[in-house]
Structures are given as C-alpha cells and as structure tokens.
C-alpha positions as MATLAB code, in Angstrom:
seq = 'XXXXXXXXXXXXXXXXXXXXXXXXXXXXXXXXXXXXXXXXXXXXXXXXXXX';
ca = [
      81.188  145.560   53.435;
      83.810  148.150   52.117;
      83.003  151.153   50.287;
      85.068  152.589   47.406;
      87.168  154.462   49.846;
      87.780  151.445   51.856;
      90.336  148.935   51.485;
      89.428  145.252   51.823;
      90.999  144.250   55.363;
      94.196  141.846   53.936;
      95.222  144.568   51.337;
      95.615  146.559   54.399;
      97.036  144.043   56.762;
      99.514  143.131   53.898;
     100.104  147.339   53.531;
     100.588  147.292   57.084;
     103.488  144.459   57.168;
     105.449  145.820   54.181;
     105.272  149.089   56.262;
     106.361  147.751   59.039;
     109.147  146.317   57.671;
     110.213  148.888   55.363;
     110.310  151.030   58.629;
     112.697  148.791   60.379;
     115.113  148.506   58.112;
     114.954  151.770   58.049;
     115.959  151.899   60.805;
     119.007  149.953   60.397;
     119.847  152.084   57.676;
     119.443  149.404   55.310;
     117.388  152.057   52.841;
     117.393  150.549   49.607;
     115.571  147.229   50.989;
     113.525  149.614   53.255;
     112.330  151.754   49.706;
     111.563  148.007   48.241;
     108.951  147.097   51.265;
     107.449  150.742   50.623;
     106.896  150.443   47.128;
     105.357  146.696   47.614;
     102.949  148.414   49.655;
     102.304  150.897   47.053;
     101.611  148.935   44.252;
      99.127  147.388   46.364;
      97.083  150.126   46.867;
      94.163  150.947   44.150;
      94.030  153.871   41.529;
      93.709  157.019   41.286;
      97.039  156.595   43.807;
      98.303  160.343   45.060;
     101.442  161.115   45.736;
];
C-alpha cells in the first residue's frame, strides 16, 4: 500500500529508467536527448511537482 507521499512502484521504476538514460547520454554529451529522458520522468511524477 502507498501513501500520498509514495509513488506506486512502476511510476518509479519507469522514473528510474528515463533517469538512467537521460544520465548516460549525458554523458556522451548528447544533452538535448539527455533533457528529453529528464523531462519524461518529470511529467510522470504527481502534483504539487517542486522545482
């Protein structure tokens, strides 16, 4: 069971893996595609969302 400050466990696998990604192209300085995987993750994530 997840409270409200919890996130259901394959929103946060799925956060995870965009992360994950986003950080190695990173990496590879391939930033633009990197900022795309990051904000994937973010519009995953429930409101109130802080900066």
């Amino acid at each position: 069971m997840t409270t409200s400050n919890e996130l259901d466990l394959a929103v946060y696998r799925t956060l995870q893996a965009f992360c994950a990604t986003g950080d190695d192209l990173a990496a590879e300085a391939r930033y633009q595609e990197a900022i795309a995987q990051y904000n994937e993750a973010w519009m995953l994530l429930p409101e109130p969302k802080n900066h």
